[in-house]
C-alpha positions as CSV (number, residue, x, y, z in Angstrom):
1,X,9.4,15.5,-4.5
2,X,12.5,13.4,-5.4
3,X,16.2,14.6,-4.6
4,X,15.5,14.0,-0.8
5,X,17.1,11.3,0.8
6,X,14.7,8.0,1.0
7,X,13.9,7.2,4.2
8,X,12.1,3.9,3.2
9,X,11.9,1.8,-0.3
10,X,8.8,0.4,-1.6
11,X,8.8,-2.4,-3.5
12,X,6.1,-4.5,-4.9
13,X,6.1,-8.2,-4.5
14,X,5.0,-10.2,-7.5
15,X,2.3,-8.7,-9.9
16,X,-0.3,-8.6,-7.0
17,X,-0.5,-4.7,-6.9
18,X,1.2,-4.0,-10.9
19,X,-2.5,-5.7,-11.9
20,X,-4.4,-3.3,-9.8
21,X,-2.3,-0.2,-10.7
22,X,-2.3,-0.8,-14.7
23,X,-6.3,-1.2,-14.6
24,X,-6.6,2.7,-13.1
25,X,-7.3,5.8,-14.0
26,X,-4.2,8.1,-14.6
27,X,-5.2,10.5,-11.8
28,X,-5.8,7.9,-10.0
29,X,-2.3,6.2,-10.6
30,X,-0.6,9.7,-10.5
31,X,-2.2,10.0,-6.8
32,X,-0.8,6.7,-6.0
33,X,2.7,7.6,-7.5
34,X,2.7,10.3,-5.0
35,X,1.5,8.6,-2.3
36,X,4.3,6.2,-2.3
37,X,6.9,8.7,-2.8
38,X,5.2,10.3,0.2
39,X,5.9,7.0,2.1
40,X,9.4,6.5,1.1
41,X,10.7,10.3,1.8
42,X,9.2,11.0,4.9
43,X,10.0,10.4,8.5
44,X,6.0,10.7,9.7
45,X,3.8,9.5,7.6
46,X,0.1,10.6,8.7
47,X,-2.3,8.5,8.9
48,X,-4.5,9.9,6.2
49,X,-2.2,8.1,3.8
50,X,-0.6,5.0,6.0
51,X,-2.2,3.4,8.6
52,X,-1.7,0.4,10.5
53,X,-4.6,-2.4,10.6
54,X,-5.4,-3.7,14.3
55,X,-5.3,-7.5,14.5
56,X,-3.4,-8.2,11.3
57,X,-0.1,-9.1,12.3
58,X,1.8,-6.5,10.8
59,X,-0.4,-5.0,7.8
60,X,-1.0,-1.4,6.5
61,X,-3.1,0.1,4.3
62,X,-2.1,2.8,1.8
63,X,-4.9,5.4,1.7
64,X,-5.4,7.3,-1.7
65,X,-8.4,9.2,-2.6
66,X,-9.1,10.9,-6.1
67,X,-11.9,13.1,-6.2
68,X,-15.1,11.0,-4.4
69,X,-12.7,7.6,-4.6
70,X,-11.2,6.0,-2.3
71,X,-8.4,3.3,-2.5
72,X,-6.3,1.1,-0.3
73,X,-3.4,-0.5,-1.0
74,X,-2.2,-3.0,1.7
75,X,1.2,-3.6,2.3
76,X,3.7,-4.5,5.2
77,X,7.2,-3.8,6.2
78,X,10.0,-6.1,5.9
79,X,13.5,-5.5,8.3
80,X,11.8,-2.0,9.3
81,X,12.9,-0.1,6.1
82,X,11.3,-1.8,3.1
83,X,7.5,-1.7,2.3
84,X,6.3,-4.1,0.6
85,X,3.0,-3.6,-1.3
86,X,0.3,-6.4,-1.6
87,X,-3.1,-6.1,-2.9
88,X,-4.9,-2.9,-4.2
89,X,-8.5,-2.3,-4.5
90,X,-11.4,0.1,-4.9
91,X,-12.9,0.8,-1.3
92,X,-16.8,1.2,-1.9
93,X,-18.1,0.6,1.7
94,X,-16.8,2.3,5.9
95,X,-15.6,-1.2,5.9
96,X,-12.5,-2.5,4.5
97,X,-13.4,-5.7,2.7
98,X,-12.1,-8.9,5.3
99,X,-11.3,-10.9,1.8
100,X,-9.0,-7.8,0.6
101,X,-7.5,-8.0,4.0
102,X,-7.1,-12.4,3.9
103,X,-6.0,-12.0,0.7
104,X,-3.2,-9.6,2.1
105,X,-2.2,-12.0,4.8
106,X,-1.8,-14.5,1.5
107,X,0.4,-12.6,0.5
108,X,2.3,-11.9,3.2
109,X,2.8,-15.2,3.9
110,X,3.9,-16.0,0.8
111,X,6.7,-13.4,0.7
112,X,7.9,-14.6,4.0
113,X,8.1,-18.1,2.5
114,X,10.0,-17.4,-0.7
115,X,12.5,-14.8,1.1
């Protein structure tokens, strides 16, 4: 997928999603690699893979699945181009989590603080 021009950069902020990534599977990391490089070289991302979260002032979720499981990764956008990934977990339940999604906003925040 590389050599095309990146439309966006994704960065991680702090070791917030490096914790979640190292504890995975390798399929399951090599699905997330690709998913990111997905995000950053394509105009449209579909929402199977990025999708914005009603009411959370500015959040996403990453969407990865592997076989039967299913991740998010939340992250948000900073000056349109760069996406910046937060927390990462496990998604067991229809429902995302609302402490996955607070600690998110924690992050955020404190992004926005230290910028």
């Amino acid at each position: 997928m590389s050599n095309n021009q990146k439309i966006r950069t994704v960065i991680f902020f702090n070791n917030y999603f490096r914790d979640f990534f190292i504890k995975q599977r390798d399929k399951v990391r090599a699905k997330i690699v690709w998913t990111i490089d997905l995000i950053e070289e394509f105009e449209r991302v579909p929402e199977t893979y990025l999708k914005y979260i009603e009411n959370t002032d500015g959040l996403y979720e990453i969407r990865v699945k592997q076989g039967s499981d299913i991740f998010r990764i939340f992250c948000f956008f900073d000056e349109g181009k760069l996406v910046v990934l937060a927390n990462g977990f496990q998604k067991k339940t229809q429902k995302t989590p609302k402490i996955e999604i607070e600690k998110a906003l924690k992050i955020k925040k404190e992004y926005e603080n230290e910028k």
